[in-house]
mmCIF file of the N, C-alpha and C atoms, coordinates in Angstrom:
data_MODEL
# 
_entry.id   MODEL 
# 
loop_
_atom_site.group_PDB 
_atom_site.id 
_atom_site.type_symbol 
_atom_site.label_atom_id 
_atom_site.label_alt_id 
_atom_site.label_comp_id 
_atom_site.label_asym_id 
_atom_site.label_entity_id 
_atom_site.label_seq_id 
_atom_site.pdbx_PDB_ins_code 
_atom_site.Cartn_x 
_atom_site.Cartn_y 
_atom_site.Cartn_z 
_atom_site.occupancy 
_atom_site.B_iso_or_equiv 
_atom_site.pdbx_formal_charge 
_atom_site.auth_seq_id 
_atom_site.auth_comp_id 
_atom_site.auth_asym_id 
_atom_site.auth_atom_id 
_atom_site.pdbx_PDB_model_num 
ATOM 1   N N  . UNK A 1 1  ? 9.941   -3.177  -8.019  1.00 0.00 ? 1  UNK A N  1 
ATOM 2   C CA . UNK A 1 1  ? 8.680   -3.356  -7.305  1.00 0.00 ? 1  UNK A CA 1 
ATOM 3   C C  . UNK A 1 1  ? 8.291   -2.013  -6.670  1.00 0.00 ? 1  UNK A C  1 
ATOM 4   N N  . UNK A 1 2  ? 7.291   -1.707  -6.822  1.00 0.00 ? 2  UNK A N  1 
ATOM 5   C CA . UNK A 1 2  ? 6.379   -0.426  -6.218  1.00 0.00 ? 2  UNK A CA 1 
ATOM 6   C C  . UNK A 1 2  ? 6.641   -0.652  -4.585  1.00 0.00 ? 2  UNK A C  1 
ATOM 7   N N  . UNK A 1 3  ? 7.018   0.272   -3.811  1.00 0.00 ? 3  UNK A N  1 
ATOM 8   C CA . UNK A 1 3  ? 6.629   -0.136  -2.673  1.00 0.00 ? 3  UNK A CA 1 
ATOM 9   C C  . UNK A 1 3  ? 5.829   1.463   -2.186  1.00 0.00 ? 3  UNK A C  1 
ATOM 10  N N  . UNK A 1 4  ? 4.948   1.245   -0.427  1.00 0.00 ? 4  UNK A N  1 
ATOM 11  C CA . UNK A 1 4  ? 3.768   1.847   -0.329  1.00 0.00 ? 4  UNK A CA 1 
ATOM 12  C C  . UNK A 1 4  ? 3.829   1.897   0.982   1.00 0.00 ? 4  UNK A C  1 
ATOM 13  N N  . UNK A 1 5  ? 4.027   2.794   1.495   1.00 0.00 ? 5  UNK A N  1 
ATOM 14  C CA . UNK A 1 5  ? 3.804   2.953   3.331   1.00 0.00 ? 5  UNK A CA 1 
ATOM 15  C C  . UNK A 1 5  ? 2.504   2.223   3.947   1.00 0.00 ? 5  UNK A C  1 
ATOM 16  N N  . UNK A 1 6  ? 2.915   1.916   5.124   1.00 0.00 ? 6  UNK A N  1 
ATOM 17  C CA . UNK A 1 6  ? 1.945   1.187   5.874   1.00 0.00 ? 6  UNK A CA 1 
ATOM 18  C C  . UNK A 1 6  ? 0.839   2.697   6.733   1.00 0.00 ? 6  UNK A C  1 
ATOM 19  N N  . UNK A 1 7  ? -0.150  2.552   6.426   1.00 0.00 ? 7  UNK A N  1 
ATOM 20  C CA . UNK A 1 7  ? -0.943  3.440   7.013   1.00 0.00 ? 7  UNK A CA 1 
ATOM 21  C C  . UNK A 1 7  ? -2.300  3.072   8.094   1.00 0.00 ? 7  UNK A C  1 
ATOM 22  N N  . UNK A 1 8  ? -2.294  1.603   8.334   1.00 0.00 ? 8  UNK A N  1 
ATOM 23  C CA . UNK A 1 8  ? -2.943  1.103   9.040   1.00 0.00 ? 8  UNK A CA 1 
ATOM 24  C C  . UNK A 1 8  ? -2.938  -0.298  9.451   1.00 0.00 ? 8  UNK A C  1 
ATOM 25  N N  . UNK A 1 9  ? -3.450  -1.018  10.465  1.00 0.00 ? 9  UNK A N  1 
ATOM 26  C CA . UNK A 1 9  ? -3.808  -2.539  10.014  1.00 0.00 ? 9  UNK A CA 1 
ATOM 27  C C  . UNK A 1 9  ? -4.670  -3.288  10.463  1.00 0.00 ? 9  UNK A C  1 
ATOM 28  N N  . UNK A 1 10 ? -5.182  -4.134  10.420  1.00 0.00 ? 10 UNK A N  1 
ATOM 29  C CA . UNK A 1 10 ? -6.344  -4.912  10.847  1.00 0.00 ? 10 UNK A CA 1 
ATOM 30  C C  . UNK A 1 10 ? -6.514  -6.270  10.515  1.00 0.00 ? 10 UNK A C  1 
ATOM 31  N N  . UNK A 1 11 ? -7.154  -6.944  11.682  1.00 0.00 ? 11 UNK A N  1 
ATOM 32  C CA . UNK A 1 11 ? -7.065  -8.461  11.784  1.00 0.00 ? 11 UNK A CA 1 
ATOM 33  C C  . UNK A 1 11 ? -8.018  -8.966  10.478  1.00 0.00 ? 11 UNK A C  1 
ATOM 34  N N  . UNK A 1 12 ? -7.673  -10.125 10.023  1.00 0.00 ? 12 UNK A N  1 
ATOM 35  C CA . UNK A 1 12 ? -8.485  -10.931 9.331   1.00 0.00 ? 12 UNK A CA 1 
ATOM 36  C C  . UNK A 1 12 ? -9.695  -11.809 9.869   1.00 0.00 ? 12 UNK A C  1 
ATOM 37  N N  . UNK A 1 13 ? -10.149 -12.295 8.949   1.00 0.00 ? 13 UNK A N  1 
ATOM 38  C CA . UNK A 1 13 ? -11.226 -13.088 9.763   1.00 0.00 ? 13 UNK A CA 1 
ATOM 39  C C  . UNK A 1 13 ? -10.355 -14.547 10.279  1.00 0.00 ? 13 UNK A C  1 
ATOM 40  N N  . UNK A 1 14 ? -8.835  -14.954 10.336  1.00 0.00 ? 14 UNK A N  1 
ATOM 41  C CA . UNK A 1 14 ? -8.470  -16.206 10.829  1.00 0.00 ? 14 UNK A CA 1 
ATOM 42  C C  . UNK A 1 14 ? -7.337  -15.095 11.908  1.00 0.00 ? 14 UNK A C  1 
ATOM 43  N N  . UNK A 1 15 ? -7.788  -14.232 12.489  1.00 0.00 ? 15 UNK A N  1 
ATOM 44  C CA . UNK A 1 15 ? -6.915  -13.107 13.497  1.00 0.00 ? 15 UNK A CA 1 
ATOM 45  C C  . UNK A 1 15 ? -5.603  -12.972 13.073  1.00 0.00 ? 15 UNK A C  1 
ATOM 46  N N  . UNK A 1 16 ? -5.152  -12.942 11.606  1.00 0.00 ? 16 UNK A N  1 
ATOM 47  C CA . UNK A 1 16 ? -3.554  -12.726 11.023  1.00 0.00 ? 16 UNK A CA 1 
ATOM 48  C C  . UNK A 1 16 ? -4.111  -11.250 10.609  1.00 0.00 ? 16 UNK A C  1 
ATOM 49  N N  . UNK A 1 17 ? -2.739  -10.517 11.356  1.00 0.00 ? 17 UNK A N  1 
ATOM 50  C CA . UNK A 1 17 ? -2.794  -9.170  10.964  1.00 0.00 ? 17 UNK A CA 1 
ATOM 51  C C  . UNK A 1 17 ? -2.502  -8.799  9.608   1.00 0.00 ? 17 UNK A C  1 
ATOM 52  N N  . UNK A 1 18 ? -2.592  -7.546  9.121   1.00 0.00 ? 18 UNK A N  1 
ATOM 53  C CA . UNK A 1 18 ? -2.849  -7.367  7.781   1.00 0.00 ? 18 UNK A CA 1 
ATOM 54  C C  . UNK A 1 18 ? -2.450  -5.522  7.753   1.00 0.00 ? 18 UNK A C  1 
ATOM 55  N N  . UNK A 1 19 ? -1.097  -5.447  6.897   1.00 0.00 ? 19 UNK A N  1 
ATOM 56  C CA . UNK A 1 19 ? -0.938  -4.034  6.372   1.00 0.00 ? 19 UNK A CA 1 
ATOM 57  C C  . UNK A 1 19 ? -2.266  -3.475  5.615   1.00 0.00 ? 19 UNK A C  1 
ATOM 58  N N  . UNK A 1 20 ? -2.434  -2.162  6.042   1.00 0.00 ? 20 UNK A N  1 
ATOM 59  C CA . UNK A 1 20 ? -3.241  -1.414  5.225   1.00 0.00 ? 20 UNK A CA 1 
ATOM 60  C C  . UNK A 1 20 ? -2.210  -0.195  4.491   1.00 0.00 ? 20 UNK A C  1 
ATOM 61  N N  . UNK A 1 21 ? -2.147  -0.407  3.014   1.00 0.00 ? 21 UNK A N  1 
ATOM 62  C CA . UNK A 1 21 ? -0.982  0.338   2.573   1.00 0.00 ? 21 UNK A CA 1 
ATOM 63  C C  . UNK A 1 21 ? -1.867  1.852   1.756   1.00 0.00 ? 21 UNK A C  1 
ATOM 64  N N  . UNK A 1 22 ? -0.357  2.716   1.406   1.00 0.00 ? 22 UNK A N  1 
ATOM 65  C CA . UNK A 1 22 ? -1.650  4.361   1.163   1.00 0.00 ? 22 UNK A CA 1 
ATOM 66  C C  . UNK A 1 22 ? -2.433  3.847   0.135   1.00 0.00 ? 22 UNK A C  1 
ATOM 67  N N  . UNK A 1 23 ? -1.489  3.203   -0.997  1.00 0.00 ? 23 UNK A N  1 
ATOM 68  C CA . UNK A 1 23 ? -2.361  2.563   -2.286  1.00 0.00 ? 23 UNK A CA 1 
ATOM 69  C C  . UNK A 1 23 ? -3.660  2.204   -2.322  1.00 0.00 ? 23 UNK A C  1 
ATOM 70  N N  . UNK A 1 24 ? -4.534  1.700   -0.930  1.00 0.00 ? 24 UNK A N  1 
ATOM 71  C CA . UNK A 1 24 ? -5.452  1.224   -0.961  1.00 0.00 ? 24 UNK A CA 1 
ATOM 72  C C  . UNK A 1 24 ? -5.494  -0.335  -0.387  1.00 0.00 ? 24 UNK A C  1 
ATOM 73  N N  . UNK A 1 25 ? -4.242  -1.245  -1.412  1.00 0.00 ? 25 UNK A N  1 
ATOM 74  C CA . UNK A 1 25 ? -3.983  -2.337  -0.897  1.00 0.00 ? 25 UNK A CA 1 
ATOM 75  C C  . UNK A 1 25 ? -4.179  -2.987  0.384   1.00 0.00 ? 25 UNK A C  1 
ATOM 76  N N  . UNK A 1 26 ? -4.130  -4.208  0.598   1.00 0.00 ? 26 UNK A N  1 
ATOM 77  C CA . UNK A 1 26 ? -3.987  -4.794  1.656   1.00 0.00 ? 26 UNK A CA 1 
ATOM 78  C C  . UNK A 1 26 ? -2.872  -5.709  1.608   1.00 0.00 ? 26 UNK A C  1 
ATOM 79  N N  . UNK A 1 27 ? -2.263  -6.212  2.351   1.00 0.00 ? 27 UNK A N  1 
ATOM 80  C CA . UNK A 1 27 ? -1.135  -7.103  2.462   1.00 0.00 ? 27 UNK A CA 1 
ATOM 81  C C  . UNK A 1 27 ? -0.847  -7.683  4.154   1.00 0.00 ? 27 UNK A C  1 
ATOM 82  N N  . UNK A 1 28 ? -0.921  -9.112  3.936   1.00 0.00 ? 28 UNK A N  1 
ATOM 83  C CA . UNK A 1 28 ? -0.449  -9.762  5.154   1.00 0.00 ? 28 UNK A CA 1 
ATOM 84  C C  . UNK A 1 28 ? 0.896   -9.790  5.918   1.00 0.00 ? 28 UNK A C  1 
ATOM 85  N N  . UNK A 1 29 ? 0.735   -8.962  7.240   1.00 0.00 ? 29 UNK A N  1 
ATOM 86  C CA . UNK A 1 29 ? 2.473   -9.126  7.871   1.00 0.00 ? 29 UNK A CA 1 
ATOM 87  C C  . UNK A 1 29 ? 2.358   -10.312 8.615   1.00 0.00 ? 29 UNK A C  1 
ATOM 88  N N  . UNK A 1 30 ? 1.891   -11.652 8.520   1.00 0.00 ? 30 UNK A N  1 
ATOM 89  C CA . UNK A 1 30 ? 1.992   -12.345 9.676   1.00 0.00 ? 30 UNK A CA 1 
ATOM 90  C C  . UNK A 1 30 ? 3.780   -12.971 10.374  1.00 0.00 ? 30 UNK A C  1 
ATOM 91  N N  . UNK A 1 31 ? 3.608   -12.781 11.342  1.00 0.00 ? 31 UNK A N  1 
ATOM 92  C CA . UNK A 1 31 ? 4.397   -13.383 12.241  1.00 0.00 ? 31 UNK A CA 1 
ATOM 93  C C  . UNK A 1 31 ? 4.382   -15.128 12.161  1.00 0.00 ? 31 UNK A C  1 
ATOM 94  N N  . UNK A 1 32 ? 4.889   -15.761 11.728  1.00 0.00 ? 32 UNK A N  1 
ATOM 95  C CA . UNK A 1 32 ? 4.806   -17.213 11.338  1.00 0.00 ? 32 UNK A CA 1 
ATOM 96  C C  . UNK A 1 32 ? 6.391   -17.590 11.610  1.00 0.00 ? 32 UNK A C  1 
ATOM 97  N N  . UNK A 1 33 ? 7.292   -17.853 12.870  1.00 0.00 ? 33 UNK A N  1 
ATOM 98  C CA . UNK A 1 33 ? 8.516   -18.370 12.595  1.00 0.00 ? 33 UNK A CA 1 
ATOM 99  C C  . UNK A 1 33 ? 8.358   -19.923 12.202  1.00 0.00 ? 33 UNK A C  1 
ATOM 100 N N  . UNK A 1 34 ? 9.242   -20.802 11.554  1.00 0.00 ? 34 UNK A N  1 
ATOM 101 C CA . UNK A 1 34 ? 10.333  -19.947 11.061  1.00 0.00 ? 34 UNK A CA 1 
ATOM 102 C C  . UNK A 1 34 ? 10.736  -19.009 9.571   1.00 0.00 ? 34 UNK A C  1 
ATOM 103 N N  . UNK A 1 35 ? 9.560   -19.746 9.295   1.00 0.00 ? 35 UNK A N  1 
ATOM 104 C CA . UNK A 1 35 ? 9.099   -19.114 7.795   1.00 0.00 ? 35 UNK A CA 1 
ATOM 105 C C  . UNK A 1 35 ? 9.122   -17.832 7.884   1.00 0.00 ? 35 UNK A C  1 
ATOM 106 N N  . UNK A 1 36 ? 8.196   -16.685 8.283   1.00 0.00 ? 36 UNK A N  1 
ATOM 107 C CA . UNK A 1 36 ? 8.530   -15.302 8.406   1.00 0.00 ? 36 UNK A CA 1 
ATOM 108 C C  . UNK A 1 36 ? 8.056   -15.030 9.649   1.00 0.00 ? 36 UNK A C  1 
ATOM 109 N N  . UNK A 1 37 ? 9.675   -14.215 9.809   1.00 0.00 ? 37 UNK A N  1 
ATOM 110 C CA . UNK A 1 37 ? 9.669   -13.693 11.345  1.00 0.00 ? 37 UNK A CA 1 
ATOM 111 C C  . UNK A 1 37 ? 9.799   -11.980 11.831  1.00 0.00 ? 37 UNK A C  1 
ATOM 112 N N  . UNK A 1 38 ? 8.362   -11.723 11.548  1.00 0.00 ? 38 UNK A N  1 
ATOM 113 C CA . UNK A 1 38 ? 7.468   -10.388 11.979  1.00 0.00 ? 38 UNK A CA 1 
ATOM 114 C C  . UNK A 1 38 ? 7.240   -10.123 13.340  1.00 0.00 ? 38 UNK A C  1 
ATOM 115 N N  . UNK A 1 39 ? 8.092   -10.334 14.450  1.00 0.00 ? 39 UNK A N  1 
ATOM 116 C CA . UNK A 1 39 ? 7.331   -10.207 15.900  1.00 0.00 ? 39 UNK A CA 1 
ATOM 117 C C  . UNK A 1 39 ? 6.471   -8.557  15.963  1.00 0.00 ? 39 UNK A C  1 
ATOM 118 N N  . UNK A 1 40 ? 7.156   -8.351  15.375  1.00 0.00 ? 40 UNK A N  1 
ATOM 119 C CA . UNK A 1 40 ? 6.591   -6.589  15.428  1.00 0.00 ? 40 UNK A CA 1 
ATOM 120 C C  . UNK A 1 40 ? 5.579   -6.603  15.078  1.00 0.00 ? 40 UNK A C  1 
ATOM 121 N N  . UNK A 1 41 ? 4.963   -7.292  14.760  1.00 0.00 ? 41 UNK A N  1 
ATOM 122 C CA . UNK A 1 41 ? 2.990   -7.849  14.474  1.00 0.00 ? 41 UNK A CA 1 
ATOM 123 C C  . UNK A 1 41 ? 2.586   -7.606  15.653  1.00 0.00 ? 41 UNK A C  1 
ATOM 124 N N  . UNK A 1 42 ? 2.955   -8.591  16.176  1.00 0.00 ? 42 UNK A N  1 
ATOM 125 C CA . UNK A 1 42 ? 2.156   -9.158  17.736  1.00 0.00 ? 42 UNK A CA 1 
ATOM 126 C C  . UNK A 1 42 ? 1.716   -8.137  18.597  1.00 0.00 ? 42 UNK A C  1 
ATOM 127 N N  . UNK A 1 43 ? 2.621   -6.984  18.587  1.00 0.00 ? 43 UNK A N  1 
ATOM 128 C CA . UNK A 1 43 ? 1.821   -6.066  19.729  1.00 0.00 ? 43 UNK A CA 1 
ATOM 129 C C  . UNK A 1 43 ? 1.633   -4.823  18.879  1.00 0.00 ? 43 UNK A C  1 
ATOM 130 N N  . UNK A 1 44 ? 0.465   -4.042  20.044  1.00 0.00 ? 44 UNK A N  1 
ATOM 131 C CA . UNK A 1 44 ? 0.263   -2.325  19.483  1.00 0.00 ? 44 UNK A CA 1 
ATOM 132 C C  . UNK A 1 44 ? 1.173   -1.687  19.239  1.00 0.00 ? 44 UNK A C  1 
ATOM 133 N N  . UNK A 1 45 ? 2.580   -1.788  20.063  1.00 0.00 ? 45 UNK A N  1 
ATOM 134 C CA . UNK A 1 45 ? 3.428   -1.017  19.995  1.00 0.00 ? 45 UNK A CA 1 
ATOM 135 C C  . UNK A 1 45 ? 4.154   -1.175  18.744  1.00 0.00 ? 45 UNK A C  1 
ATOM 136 N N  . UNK A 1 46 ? 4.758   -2.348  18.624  1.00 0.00 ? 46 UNK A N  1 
ATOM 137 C CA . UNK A 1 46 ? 5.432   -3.014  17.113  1.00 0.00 ? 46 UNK A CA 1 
ATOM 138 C C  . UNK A 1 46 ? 4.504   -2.533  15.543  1.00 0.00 ? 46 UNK A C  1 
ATOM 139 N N  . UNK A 1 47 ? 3.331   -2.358  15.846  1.00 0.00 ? 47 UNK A N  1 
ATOM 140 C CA . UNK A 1 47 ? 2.929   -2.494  14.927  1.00 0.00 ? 47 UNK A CA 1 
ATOM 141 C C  . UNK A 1 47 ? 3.175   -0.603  14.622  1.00 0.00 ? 47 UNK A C  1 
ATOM 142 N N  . UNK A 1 48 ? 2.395   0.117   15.617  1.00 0.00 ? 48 UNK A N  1 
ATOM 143 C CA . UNK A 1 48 ? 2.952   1.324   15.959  1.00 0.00 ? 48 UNK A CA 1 
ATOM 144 C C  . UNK A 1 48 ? 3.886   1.779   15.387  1.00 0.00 ? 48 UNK A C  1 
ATOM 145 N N  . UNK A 1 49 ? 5.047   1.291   15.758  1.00 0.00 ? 49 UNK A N  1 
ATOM 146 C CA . UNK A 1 49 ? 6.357   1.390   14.913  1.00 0.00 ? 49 UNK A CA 1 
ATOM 147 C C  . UNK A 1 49 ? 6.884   1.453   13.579  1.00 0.00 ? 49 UNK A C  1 
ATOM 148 N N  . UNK A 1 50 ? 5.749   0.602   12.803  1.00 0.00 ? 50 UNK A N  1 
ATOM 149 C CA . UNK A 1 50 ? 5.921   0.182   11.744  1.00 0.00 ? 50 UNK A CA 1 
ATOM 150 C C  . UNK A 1 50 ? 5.155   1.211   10.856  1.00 0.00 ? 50 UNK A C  1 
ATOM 151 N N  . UNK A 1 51 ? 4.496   2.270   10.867  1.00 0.00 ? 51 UNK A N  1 
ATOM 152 C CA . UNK A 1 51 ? 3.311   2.811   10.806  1.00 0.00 ? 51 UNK A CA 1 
ATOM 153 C C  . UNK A 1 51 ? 4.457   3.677   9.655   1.00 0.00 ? 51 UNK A C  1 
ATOM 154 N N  . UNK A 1 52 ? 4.097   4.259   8.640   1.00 0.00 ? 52 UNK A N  1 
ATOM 155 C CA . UNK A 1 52 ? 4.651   4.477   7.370   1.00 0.00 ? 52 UNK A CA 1 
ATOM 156 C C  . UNK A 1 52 ? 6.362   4.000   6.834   1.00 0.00 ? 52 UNK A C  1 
ATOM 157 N N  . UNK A 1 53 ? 6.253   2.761   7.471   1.00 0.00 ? 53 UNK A N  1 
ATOM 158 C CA . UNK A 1 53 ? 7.385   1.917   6.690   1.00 0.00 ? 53 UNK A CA 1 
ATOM 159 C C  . UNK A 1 53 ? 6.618   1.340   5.116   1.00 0.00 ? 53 UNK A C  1 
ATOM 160 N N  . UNK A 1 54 ? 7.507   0.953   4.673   1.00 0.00 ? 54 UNK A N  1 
ATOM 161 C CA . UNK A 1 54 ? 7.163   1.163   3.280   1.00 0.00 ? 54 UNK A CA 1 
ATOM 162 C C  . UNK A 1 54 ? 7.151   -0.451  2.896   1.00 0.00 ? 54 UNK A C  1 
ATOM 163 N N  . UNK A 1 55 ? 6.535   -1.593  2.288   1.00 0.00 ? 55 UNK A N  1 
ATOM 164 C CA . UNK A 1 55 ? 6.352   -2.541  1.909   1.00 0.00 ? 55 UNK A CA 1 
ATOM 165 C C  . UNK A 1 55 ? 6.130   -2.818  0.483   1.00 0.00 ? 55 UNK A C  1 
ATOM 166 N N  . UNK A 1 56 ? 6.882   -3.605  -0.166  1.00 0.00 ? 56 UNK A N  1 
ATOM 167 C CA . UNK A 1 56 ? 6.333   -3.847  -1.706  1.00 0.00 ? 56 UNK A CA 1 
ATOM 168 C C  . UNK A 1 56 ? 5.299   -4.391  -2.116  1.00 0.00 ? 56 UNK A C  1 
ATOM 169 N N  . UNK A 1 57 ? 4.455   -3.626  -2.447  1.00 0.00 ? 57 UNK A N  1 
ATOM 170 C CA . UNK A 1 57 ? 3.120   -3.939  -3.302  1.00 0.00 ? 57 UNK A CA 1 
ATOM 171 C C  . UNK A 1 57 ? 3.203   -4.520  -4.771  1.00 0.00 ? 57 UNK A C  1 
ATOM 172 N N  . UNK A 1 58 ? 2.822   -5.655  -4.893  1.00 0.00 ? 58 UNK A N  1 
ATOM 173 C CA . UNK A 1 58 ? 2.349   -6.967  -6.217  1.00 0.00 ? 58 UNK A CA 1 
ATOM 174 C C  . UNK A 1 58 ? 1.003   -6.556  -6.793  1.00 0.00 ? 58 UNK A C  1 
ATOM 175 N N  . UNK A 1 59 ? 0.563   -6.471  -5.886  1.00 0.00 ? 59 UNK A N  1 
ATOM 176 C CA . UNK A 1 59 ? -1.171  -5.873  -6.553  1.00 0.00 ? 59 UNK A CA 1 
ATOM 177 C C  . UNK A 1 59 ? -0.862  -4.488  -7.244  1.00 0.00 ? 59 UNK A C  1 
ATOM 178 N N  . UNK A 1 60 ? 0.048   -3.451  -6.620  1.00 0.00 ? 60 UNK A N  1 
ATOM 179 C CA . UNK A 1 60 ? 0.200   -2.204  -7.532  1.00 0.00 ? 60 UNK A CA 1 
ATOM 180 C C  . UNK A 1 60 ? 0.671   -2.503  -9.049  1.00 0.00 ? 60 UNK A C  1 
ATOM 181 N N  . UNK A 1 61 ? 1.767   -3.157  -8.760  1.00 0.00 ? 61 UNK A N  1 
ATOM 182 C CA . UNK A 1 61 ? 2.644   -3.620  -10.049 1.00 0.00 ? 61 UNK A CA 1 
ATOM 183 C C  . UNK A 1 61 ? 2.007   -4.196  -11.254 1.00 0.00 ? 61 UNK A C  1 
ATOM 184 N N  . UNK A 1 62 ? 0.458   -5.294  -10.746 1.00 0.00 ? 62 UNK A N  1 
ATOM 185 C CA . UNK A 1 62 ? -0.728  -6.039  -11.459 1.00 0.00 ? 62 UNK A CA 1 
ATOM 186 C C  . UNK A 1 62 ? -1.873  -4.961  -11.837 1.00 0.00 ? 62 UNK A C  1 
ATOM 187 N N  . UNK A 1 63 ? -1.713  -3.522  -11.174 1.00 0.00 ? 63 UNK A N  1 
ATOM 188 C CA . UNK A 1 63 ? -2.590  -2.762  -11.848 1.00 0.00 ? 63 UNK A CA 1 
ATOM 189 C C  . UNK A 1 63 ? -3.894  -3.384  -11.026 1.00 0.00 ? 63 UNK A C  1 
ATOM 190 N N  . UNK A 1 64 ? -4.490  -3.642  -9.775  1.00 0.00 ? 64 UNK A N  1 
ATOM 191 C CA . UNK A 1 64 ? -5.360  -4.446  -9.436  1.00 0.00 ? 64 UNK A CA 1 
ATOM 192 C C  . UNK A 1 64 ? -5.788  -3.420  -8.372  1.00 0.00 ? 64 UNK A C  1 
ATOM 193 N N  . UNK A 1 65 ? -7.336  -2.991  -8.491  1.00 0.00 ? 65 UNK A N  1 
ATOM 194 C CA . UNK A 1 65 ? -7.937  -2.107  -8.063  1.00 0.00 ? 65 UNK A CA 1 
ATOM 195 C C  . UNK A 1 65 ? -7.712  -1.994  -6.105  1.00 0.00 ? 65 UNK A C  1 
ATOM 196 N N  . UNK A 1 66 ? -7.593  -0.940  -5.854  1.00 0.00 ? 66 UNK A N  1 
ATOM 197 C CA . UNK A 1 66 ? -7.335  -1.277  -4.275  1.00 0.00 ? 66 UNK A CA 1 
ATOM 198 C C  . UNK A 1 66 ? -8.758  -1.692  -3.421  1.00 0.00 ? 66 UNK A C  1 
ATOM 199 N N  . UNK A 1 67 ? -7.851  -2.416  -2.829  1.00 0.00 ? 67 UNK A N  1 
ATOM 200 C CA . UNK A 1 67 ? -8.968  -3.559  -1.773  1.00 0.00 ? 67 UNK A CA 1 
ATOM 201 C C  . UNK A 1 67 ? -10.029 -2.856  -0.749  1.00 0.00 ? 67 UNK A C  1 
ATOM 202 N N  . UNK A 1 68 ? -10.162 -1.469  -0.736  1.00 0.00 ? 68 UNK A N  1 
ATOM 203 C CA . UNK A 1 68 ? -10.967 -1.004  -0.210  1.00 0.00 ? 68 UNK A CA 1 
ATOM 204 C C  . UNK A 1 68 ? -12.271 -0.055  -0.717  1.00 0.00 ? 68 UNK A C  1 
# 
């Protein structure tokens, strides 16, 4: 799997945050326990933190034009 640093993020229209990766991509980090447990969503700082960690991109791998 391709993976792609996180270079930004921004809320959705239902307020679930959302990786902005270099690829272009978009990808959802939500925080949802117990299913997936992201607290590092929830605040500026966490998210801060997270800021060119690297996430696997599906849309790269599908060849699927970036979301922006």
């Amino acid at each position: 799997m391709m993976e792609r640093s996180i270079v930004g993020f921004h809320q959705d229209a239902e307020q679930h945050w959302v990786a902005e990766l270099e690829c272009g991509h978009f990808q959802h980090t939500r925080h949802d326990p117990p299913w997936v447990n992201r607290p590092w969503v929830i605040t500026p700082e966490g998210r801060a933190s997270m800021m060119g960690y690297k996430l696997p991109c599906k849309k790269c791998e599908a060849g699927t034009p970036p979301d922006h």
